[in-house]
N, C-alpha and C positions, 0 to 999 in steps of 0.2 A: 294252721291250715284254714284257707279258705273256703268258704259254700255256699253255695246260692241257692234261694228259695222260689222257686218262681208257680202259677196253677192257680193263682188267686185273679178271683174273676169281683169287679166292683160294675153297679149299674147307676150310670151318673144321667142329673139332668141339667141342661144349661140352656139358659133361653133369659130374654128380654124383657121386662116389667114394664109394664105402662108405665106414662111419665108420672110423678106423685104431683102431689100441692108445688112443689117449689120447682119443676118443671124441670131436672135434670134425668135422664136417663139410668135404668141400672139392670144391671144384669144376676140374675136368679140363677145357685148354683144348689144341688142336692147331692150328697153322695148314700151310694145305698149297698149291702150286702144282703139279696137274699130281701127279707122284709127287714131288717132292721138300717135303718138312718145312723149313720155315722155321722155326718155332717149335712150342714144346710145354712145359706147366706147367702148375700147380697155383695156385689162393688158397685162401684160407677162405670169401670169401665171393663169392656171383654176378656180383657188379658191379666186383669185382677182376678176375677173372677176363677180362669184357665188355673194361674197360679195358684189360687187359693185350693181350688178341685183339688190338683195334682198334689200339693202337700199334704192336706187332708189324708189323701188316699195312702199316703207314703207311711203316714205317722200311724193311721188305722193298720195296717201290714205288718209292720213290727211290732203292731200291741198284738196282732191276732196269733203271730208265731212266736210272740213272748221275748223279741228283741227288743234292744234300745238304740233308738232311731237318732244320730248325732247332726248337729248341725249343716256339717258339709255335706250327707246324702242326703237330705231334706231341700238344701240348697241345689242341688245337681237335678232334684227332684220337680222342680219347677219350672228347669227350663222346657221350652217346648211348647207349642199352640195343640189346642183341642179343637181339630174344626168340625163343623156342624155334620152332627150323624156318623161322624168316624171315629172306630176303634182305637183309642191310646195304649200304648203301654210305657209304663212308671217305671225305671229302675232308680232305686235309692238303695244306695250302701250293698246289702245282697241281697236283696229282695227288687220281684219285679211282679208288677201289678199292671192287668188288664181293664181298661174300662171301657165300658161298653155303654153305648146308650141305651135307655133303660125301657123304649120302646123295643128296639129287637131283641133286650134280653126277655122281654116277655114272650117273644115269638122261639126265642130260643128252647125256653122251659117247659117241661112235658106237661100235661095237660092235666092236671089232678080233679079228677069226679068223687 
């Protein structure tokens, strides 16, 4: 029998790097639960980057409910653009992961004094 896990919320950030010394562009990718960093890197290009997020997030999701994440939902897991300020969600294998950018996850989260 099959079952699907779905509820898991990640707050990602992606955005542009100044150019470096050798003058190629790259793009800044962070993945986040909560306060803890699961991931964080760089590509060259946006869609490295998207890819890179999206798998990260896939692989983090089956470590968090204690599956093992196979290559071909990892692979399904990639496909798909992340555009700027909008909500994704991840399905990989049976799990499916929400990302959120990590600006309005902050506006999301109740206020602790």
């Amino acid at each position: 029998m099959f079952t699907s896990v779905e509820g898991l919320r990640f707050g990602y950030a992606l955005h542009p790097l100044p150019p470096g010394r050798v003058g190629f562009r790259r793009w800044r990718y962070e993945l986040w639960h909560g306060h803890h960093l699961h991931a964080a890197g760089w590509c060259t290009e946006r869609r490295g980057a998207e890819r890179a997020l999206r798998r990260h997030a896939a692989r983090a999701a089956h470590a968090i409910f204690g599956l093992k994440a196979d290559n071909n939902a990892l692979d399904d897991a990639v496909r798909g653009a992340v555009p700027a300020g909008a909500t994704v969600h991840v399905e990989a294998g049976g799990v499916r992961v929400a990302l959120v950018p990590r600006a309005l996850l902050a506006e999301l989260e109740p206020a602790t004094t």
